[in-house]
C-alpha positions, 0 to 999 in steps of 0.5 A: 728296472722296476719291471723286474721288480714286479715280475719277482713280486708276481713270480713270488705271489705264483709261488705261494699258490704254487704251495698251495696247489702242492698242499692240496696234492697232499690233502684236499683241505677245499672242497669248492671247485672254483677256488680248488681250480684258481689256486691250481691255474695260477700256481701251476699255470701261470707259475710255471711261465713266469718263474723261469722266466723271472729267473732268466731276467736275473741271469740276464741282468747279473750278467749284464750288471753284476747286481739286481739293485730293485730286488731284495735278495731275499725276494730273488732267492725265493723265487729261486727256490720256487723254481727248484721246488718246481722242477722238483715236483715236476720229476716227481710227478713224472716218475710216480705217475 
């Protein structure tokens, strides 16, 4: 079960960039490129594949075991609410774009 608890640090570290990359929706707050483009690729790319992904393993094992006994509760709310605040940002830029 350690895997699990790795992929919810990497699942929760892609969130943040996820914030970020929301923030820089808001407000260009950086003007170089490169980091502009590496806190998109990894809050928006990779967090997309590996937050639901992450969440369907804690469906899976709570299914299974009735308990996530590696992962700190806080960690896998987090993670769950990354992944309502994704599914939110993607309606909303569905229907204002």
């Amino acid at each position: 079960m350690r895997w699990l608890l790795f992929l919810s640090r990497l699942a929760f570290i892609c969130g943040l960039f996820f914030l970020l990359t929301v923030s820089l929706e808001i407000k260009e707050w950086t003007t170089i490129q490169s980091v502009t483009s590496t806190i998109f690729i990894i809050g928006v790319i990779l967090g997309s594949l590996i937050i639901p992904v992450v969440n369907i393993c804690y469906l899976a094992v709570l299914i299974a075991r009735k308990h996530l006994s590696p992962v700190p509760l806080w960690l896998s709310l987090a993670n769950l609410l990354f992944l309502f605040m994704q599914v939110f940002f993607l309606f909303y830029l569905n229907i204002h774009k």
